[in-house]
C-alpha positions in Angstrom: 0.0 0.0 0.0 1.3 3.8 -0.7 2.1 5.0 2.8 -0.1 8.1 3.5 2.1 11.0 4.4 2.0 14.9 6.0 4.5 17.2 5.4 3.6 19.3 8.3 3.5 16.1 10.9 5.5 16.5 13.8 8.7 14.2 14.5 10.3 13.2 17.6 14.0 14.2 17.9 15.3 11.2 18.1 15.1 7.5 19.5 16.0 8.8 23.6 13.0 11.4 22.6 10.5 8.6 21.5 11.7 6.6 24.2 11.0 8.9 27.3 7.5 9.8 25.7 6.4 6.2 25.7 7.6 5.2 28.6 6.5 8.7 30.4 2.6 7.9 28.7 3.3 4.0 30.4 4.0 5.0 33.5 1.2 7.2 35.1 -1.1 6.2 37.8 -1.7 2.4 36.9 2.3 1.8 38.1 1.5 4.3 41.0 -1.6 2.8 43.0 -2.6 -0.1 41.2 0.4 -2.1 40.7 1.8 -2.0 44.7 -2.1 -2.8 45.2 -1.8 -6.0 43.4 1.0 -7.7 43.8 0.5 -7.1 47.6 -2.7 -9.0 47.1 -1.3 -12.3 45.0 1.7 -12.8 46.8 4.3 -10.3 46.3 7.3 -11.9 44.4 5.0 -14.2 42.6 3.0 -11.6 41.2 6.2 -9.7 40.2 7.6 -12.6 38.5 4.5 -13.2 36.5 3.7 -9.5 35.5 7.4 -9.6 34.3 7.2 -12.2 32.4 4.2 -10.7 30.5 5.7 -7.5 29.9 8.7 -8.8 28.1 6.5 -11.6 25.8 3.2 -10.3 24.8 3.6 -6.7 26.1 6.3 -6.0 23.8 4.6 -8.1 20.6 1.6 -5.6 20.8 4.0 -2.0 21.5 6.1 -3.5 18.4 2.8 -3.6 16.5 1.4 -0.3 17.1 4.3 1.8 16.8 5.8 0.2 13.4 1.4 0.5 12.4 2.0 4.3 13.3 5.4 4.7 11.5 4.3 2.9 8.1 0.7 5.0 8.2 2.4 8.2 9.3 -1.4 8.8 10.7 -2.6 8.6 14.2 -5.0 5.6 15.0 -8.3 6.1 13.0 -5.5 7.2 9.9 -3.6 4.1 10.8 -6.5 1.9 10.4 -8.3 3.7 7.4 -5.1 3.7 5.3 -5.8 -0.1 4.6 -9.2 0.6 3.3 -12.1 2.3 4.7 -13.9 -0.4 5.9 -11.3 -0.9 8.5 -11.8 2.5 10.0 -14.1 1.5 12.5 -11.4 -0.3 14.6 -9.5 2.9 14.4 -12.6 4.8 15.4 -13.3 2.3 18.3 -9.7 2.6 19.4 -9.7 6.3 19.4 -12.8 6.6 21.5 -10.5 5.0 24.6 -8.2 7.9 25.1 -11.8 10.9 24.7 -13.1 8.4 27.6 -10.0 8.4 29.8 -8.2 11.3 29.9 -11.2 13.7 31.7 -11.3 11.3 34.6 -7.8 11.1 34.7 -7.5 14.7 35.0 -9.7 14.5 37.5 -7.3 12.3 39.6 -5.0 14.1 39.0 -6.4 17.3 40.4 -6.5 15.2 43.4 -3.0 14.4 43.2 -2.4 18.3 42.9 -4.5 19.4 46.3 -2.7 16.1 48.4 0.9 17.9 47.1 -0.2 21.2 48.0 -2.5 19.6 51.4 1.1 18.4 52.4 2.6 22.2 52.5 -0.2 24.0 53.7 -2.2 21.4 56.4 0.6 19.3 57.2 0.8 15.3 57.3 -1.4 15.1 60.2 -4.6 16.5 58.6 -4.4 14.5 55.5 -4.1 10.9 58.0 -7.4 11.1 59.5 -8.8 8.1 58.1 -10.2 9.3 54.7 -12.4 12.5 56.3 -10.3 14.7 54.5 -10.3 12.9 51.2 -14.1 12.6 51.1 -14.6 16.7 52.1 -12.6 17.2 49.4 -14.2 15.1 46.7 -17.5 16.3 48.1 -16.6 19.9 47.7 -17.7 20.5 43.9 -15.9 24.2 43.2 -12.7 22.9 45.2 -12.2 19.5 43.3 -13.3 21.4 40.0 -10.5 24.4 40.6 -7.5 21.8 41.4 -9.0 19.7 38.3 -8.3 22.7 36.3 -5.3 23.5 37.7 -3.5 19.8 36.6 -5.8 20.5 33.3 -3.9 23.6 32.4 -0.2 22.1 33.4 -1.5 19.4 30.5 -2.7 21.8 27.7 0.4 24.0 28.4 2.7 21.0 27.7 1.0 19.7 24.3 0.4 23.4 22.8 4.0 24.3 23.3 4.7 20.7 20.8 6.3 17.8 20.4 9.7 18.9 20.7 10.0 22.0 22.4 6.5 20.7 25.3 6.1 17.1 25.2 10.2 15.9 24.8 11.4 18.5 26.9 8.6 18.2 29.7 9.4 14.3 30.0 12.9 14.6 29.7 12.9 16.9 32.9 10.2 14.6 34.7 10.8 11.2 33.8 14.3 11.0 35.2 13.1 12.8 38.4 10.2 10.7 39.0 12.6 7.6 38.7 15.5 9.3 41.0 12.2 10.7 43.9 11.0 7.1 43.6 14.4 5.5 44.4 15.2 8.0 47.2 11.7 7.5 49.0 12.1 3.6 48.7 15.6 3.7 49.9 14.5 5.5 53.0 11.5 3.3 53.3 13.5 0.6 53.2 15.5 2.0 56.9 12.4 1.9 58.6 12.3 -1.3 61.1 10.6 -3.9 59.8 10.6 -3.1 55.9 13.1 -5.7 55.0 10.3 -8.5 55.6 7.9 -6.2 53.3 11.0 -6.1 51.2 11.6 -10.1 51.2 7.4 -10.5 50.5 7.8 -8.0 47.7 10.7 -9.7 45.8 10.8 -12.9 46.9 8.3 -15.5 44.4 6.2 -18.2 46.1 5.7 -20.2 42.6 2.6 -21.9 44.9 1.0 -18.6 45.2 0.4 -18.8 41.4 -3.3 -18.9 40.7 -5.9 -18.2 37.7 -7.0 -14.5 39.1 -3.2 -14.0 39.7 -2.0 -14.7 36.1 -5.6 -12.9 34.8 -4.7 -9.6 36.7 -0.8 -9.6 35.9 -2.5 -9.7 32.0 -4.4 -7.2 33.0 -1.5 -4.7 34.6 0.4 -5.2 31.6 -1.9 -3.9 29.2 -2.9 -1.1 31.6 0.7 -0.1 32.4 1.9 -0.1 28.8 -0.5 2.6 27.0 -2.0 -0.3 25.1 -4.9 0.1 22.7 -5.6 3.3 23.1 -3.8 4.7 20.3 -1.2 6.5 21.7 1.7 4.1 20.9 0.2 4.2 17.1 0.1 7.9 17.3 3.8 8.2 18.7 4.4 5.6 16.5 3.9 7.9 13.8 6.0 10.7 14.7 9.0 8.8 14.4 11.9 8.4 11.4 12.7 5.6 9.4 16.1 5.4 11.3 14.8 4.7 14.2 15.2 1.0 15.9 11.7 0.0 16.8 12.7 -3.4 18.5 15.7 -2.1 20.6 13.0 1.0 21.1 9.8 -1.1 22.8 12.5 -3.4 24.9 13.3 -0.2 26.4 9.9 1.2 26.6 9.3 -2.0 28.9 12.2 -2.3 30.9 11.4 1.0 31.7 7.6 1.2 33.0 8.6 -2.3 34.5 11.6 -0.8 36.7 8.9 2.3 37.7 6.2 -0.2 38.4 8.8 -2.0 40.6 10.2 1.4 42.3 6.4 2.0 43.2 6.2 -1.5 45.2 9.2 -0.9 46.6 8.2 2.4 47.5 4.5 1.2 49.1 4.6 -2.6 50.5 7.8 -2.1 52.7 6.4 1.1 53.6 3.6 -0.4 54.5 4.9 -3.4 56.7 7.2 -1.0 58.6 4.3 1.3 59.8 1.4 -0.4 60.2 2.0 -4.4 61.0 1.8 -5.6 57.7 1.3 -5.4 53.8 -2.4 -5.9 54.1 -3.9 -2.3 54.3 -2.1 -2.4 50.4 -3.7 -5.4 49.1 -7.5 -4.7 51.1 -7.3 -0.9 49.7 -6.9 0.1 45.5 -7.3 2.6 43.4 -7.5 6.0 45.5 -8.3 5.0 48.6 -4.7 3.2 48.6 -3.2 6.7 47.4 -5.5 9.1 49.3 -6.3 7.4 52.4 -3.3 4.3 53.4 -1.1 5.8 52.7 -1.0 9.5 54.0 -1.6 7.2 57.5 2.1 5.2 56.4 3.7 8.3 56.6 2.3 9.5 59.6 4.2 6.9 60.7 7.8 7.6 59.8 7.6 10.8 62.3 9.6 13.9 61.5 10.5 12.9 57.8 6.1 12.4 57.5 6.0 16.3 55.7 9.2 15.9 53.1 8.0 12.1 52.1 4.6 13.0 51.7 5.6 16.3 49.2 8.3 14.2 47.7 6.0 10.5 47.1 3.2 13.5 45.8 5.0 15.0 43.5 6.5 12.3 42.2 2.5 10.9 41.7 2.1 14.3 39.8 4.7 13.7 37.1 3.2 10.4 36.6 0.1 11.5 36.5 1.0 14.6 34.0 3.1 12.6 32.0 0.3 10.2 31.5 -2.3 13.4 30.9 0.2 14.7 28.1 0.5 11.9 26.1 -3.7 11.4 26.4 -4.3 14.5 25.1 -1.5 14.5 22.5 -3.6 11.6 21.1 -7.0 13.1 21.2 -5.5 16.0 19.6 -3.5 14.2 16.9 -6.4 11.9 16.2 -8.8 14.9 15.7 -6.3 16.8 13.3 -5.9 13.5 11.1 -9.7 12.7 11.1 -10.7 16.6 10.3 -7.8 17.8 8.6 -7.6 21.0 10.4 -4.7 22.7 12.2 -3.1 21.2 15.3 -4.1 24.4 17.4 -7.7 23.8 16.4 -7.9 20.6 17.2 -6.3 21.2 20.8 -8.6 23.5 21.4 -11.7 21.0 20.2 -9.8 18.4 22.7 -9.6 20.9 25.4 -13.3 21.8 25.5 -14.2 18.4 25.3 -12.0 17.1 28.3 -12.6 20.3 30.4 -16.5 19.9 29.7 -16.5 16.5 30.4 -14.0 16.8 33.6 -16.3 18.9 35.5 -19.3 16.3 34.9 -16.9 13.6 36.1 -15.8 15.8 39.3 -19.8 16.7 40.3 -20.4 12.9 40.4 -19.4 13.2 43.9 -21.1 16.3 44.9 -24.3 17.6 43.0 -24.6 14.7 40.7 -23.3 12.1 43.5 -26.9 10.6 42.6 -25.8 8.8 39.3 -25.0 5.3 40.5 -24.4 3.9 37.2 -22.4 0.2 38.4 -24.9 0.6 41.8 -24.9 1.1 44.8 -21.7 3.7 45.8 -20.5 4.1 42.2 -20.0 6.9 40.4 -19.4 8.4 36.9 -15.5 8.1 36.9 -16.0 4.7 37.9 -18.1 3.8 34.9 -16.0 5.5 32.4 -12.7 3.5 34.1 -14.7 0.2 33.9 -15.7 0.5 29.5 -12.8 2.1 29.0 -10.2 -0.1 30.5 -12.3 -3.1 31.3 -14.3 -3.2 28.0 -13.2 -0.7 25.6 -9.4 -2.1 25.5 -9.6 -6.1 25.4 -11.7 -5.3 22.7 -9.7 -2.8 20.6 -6.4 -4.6 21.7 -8.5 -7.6 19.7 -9.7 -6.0 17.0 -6.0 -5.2 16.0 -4.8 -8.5 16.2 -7.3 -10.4 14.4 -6.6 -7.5 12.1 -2.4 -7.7 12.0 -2.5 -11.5 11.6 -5.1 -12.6 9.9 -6.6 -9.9 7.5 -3.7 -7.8 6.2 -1.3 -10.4 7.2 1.7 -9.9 10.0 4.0 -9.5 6.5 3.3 -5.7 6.3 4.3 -5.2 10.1 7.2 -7.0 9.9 8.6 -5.3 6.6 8.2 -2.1 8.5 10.4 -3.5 11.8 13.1 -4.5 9.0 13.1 -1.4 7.7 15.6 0.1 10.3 17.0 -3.5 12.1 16.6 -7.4 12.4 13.8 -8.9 13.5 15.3 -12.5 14.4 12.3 -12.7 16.4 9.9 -12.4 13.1 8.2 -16.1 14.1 8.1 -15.9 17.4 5.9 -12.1 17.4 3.8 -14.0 14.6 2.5 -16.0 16.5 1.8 -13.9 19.9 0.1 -12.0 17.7 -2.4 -14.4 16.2 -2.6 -16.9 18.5 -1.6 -16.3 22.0 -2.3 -12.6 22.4 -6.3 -13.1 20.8 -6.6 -15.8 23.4 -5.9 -13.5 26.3 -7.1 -11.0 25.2 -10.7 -12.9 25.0 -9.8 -14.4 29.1 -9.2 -10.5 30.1 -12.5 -9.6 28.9 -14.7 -12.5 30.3 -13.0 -12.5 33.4 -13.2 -8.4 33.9 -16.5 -8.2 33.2 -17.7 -11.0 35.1 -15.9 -9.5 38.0 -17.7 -5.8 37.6 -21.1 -8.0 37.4 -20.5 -9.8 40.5 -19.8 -13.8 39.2 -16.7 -14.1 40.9 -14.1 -11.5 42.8 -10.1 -11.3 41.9 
């Protein structure tokens, strides 16, 4: 097929450049809160082990795909798709819808993350460990959540208005390497605290007996949340990059990096956690925010005098994930709008910015004035409807869609030419058949087993 080219596309600098955006987009809140959550509750080590193992087999077969798809399309994901034929733009379509559901409830979180960072500096540690009353007057408090919303919000659209080179590359070359050298120092000092080492030997140490089927289903699971998986945002940084660039060498790196934040975040959390409270299981009986919000403000309450610098440093840290996540979101949406529509990047930033903003402050009154909407019952709320299509639903099924697509419709021959293109690719067979055989197969268990869980059939 003739490739479809722009002249006035944007391009990352070079391979480091490409590298630090994917792996910035990887590692956001999923490494943060949900990762320490579950490999405290399937064993620790074992849990590592496994979500390792996944990361470097099928997570890397599907970044490999959508990247060299971006590259050889030049086109963000509905472009990507469409450039094959028209009647394969609905997977594109499908795909992009993921990132317009995600990032305004992200950016929601993340105006969380934003009041906790400045909570730390103006109430102190104390106020913010008082069991979760603080978190929930927060949330509650419609025109506070919405301002802080908006203040993360603006930190985002400032980033990808400025570009790819001089916002996005330069942003995530600044944060990336300080979120990975905040992340080392806080689980280094964690690690001096009286009884962290056994948290420590829990965390790293496999149990191969621990290994059971909601184990291996939510290490799947992690690895497609972790790595910016179909949602188009590896296919539309996929697409910014040159021919030169080494796309297998690229993705490895991609991996072993989220993987080595994802680990820094255990390390961080569950030997935290055993020094002040007892134990690891206040990680594995609390996710999502009430891990991040409530837990552990209470953990370092703990450590004494150090409770204020920790809790500023562990926050801030949370921010550039979360920011680094928000960019890349919103660099999609943006991208995708300007290939669908044709018009100018600042136009379509500005369609993505009302959209998001719009659709953030609906989000952020689902736990004040429109607290009422209950869509997954009782105690739910909008964000956690739009988590549970988009990441529970919305993903499997893209994720599927593509590589039914890859390897059986237009043949894994086109991606493979575009690997060779800059390198090797001795490992040709071997990512042939993840892709249409093993990684369809999972794919399909996520799904079942995610939804049966949100309907109540059986708990992981």
């Amino acid at each position: 097929m003739a490739e479809t080219t722009s002249p006035a596309r944007a391009s990352w600098s070079g391979k480091l450049a490409f590298v630090l955006a994917a792996a910035a987009s990887a590692v956001g809140l999923g490494s943060m809160w949900r990762f320490p959550y579950l490999a405290a509750k399937y064993g620790g080590g074992t849990f590592l082990f496994v979500y390792l193992v996944f990361v470097f087999t099928i997570g890397i077969a599907l970044l490999l795909l959508e990247t060299a798809l971006g590259r050889h399309t030049r086109q963000s994901a509905i472009g990507a798709f469409k450039a094959f034929g028209k009647k394969y733009a609905f997977i594109g379509i499908f795909t992009s819808a993921v990132p317009f559901i995600i990032v305004p409830y992200y950016c929601v979180i993340g105006g969380w993350v934003t009041k906790y960072l400045v909570g730390y500096v103006t109430d102190g540690p104390a106020a913010l460990a008082d069991g979760g009353a603080f978190f929930s007057n927060f949330i509650a408090d419609g025109p506070q959540s919405i301002v802080f919303m908006l203040i993360f919000m603006a930190l985002t659209y400032f980033t990808v208005a400025v570009g790819v080179n001089k916002g996005i590359e330069k942003a995530n070359l600044v944060m990336m390497p300080l979120l990975i050298i905040m992340a080392a120092a806080v689980a280094i000092y964690a690690l001096t605290m009286p009884g962290a080492l056994d948290g420590l030997a829990f965390y790293l140490l496999p149990d191969l007996s621990a290994i059971s089927p909601e184990l291996i289903i939510s290490a799947l699971g992690q690895t497609f949340f972790t790595l910016s998986l179909a949602m188009g945002i590896m296919v539309t940084y996929g697409s910014y990059l040159d021919k030169s660039t080494k796309l297998t060498s690229s993705v490895v790196q991609i991996a072993g990096t989220t993987f080595g934040v994802s680990l820094l975040a255990g390390m961080m959390i569950i030997p935290a956690t055993f020094a002040a409270l007892g134990s690891g299981q206040a990680v594995a009986e609390n996710s999502g925010p009430s891990l991040m919000f409530i837990i552990l403000p209470q953990v370092f309450q703990n450590m004494g005098p150090a409770a204020s610098v920790l809790g500023c440093v562990f926050f801030i840290l949370v921010l550039f994930a979360a920011l680094t996540s928000s960019i890349s979101l919103v660099e999609t949406c943006t991208s995708i709008i300007q290939d669908a529509t044709g018009c100018f990047r600042r136009r379509a930033l500005l369609y993505t910015v009302i959209f998001v903003t719009v659709m953030g402050i609906i989000v952020n009154l689902g736990y004040s004035s429109l607290s009422f909407i209950q869509p997954l019952g009782e105690g739910s709320s909008i964000l956690d409807l739009l988590d549970f299509i988009s990441n529970s639903v919305m993903m499997p099924i893209a994720a599927l869609m593509t590589c039914i697509w890859v390897g059986w419709i237009i043949k894994p021959k086109v991606i493979i030419d575009e690997v060779k293109v800059s390198t090797k690719f001795g490992a040709e067979k071997a990512w042939t058949v993840f892709i249409k055989y093993i990684a369809p197969v999972v794919l399909v268990v996520i799904l079942v087993a995610y939804v049966a869980q949100t309907m109540g059939l059986f708990s992981m």
